[in-house]
C-alpha positions as CSV (number, residue, x, y, z in Angstrom):
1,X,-70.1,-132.0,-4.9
2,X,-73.0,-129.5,-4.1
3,X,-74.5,-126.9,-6.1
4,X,-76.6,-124.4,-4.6
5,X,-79.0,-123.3,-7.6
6,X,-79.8,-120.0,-5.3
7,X,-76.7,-118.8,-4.7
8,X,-75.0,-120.0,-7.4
9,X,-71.9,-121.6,-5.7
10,X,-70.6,-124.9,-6.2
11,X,-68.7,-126.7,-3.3
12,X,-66.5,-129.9,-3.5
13,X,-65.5,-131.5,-0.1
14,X,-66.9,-128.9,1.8
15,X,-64.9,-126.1,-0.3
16,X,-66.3,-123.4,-2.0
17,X,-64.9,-123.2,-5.8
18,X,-64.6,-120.5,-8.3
19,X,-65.8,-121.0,-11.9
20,X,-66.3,-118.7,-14.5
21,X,-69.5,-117.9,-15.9
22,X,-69.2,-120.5,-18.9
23,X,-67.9,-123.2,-16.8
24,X,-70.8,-122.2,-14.0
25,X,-73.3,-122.4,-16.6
26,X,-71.9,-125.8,-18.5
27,X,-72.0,-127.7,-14.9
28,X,-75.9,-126.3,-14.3
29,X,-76.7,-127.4,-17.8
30,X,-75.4,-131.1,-17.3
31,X,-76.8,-131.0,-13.5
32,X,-80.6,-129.7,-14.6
33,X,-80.2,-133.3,-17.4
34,X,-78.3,-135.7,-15.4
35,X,-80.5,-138.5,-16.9
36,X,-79.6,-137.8,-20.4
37,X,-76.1,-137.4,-22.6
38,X,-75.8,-133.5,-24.0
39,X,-74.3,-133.4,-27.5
40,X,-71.8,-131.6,-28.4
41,X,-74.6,-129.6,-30.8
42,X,-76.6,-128.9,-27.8
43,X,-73.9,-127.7,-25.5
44,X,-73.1,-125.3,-27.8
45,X,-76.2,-123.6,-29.0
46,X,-77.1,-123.0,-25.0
47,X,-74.0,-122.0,-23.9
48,X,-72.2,-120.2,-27.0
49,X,-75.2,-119.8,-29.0
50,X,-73.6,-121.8,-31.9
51,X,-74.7,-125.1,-33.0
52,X,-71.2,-125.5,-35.2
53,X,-69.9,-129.0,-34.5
54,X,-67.0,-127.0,-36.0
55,X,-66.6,-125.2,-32.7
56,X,-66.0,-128.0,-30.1
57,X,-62.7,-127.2,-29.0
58,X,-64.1,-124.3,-26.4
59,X,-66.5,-126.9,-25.3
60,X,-63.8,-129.4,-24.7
61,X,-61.3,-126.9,-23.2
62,X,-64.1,-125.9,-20.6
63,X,-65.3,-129.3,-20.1
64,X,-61.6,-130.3,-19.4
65,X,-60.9,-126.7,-16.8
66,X,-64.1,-127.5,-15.5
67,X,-63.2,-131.4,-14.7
68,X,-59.9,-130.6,-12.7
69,X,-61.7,-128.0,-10.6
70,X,-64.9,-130.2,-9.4
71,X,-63.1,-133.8,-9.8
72,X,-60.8,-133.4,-6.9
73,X,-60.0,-137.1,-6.8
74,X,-60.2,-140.0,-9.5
75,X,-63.0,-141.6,-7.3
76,X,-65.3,-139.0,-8.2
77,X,-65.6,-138.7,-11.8
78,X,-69.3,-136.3,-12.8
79,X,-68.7,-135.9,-16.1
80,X,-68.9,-138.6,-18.4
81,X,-67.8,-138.7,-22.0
82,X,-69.4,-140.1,-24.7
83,X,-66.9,-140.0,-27.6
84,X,-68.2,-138.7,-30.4
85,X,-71.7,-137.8,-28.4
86,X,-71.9,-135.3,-26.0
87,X,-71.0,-135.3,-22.2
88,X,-73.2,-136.5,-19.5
89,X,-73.5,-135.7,-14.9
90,X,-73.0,-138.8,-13.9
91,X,-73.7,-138.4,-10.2
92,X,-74.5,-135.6,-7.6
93,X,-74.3,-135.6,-4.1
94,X,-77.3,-133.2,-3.6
């Protein structure tokens, strides 16, 4: 996977793909931290604005839309859970 910070595209294998602005902006959030696990708390407050642990079904949802579009194959797995935590990027290609 690729992201290109400038132009705001992400590519997998070579292949542009389309997210939406939430998904777009959960992947750049994970990518900028990729040494440390997000909680659920902190996912939420920068990308919903809420900090309502309440509330983590839209995280999960998008996590989960977001995980079938960039992990193309089971050999490439980015985002890690940590149940209970948060999520963490795993690995990048660039």
């Amino acid at each position: 996977m690729t992201i290109n910070f400038d132009s705001q595209t992400v590519k997998v294998n070579q292949n542009e793909i389309h997210l939406t602005p939430t998904e777009y902006k959960v992947l750049i959030i994970l990518a900028e931290n990729t040494s440390r696990v997000l909680t659920h708390r902190y996912l939420l407050k920068e990308v919903w604005g809420t900090e309502s642990v309440e509330d983590t079904s839209s995280l999960r949802v998008t996590i989960a839309t977001l995980r079938k579009n960039i992990e193309v194959n089971t050999q490439n797995q980015y985002i890690k859970t940590h149940i209970g935590v948060g999520y963490q990027m795993v690995q990048l290609d660039s």
